[in-house]
N, C-alpha and C positions, 0 to 999 in steps of 0.2 A: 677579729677574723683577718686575714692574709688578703693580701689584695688581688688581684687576679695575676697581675707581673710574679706577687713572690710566689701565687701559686705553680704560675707556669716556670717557672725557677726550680723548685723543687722536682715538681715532674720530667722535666727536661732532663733533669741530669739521675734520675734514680732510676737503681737499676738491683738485681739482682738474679739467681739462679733460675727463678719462673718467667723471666723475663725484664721489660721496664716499664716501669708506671708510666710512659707514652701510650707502647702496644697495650697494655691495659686500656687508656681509656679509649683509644683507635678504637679496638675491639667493640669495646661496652658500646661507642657512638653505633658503629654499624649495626647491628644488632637490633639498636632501638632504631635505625632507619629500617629494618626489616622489615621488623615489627610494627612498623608505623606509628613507634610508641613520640610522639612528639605533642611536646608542652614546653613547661618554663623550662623545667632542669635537662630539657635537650635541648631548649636553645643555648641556656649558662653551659652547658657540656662543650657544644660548639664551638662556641666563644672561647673559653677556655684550649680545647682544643689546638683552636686560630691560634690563640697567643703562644700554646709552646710551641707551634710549627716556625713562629720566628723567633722567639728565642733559643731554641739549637740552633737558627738560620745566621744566628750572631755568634754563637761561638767559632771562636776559634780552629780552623780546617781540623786538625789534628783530634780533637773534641769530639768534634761531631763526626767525622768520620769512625771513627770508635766507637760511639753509639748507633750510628748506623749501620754496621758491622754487625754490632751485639746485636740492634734488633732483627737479624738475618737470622740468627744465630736459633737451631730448633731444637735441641736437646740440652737438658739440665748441665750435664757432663761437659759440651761443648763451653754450656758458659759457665761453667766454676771455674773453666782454662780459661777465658777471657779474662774474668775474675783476679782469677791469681795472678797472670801475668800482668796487670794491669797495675795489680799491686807491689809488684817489685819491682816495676819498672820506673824510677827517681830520677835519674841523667838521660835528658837525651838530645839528641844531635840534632843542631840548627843550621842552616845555610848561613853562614855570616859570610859578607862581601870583604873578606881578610884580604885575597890575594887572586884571582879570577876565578877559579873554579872550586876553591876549597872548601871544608867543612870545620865551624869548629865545633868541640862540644861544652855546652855549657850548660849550668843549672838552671831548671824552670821548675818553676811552683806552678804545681799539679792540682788543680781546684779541686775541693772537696765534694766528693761525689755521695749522695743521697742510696745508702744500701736499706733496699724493702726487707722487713720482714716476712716469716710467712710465718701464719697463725694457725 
């Protein structure tokens, strides 16, 4: 079994056309607080929870601002465009302290991001 870190690892960053396995389990949590459906697997839910709330809190601005974007994001259509741009997007532009205000651009390796299916 996955530890609770890689769990929150994979969730943190997975994402797809119905949304991300964040809002997924955001959702599922509230619902069972509704519900007042609370036991073990709402506390482990929780828990779990806690942990990817800081690990997107660790990524990197650019990261998680993107994901936080996506999770705004209310129609299928809306995020296939996220989607695709997100995929073609390879180079991009960083503040380097070159010369006082300038920009250069250089390459960054783009972490591999976790795509949901849907069944």
């Amino acid at each position: 079994t996955l530890s609770i870190e890689q769990q929150a690892e994979i969730i943190g960053r997975s994402y797809g056309i119905n949304g991300t396995n964040f809002q997924y389990l955001k959702n599922t949590l509230n619902t069972y607080r509704i519900l007042a459906l609370i036991d073990t697997s709402t506390e482990e839910m929780q828990q779990l929870y806690d942990a990817v709330l800081l690990y997107r809190q660790q990524l990197i601005e650019e990261d998680r601002q993107w994901l936080e974007a996506f999770d705004q994001l209310s129609t299928k259509d809306e995020r296939q465009l996220a989607i695709k741009s997100r995929m073609t997007k390879r180079i991009l532009t960083k503040p380097l302290k070159v010369f006082s205000d300038t920009c250069s651009v250089a390459p960054e390796i783009i972490p591999k991001y976790h795509r949901m299916l849907s069944v």
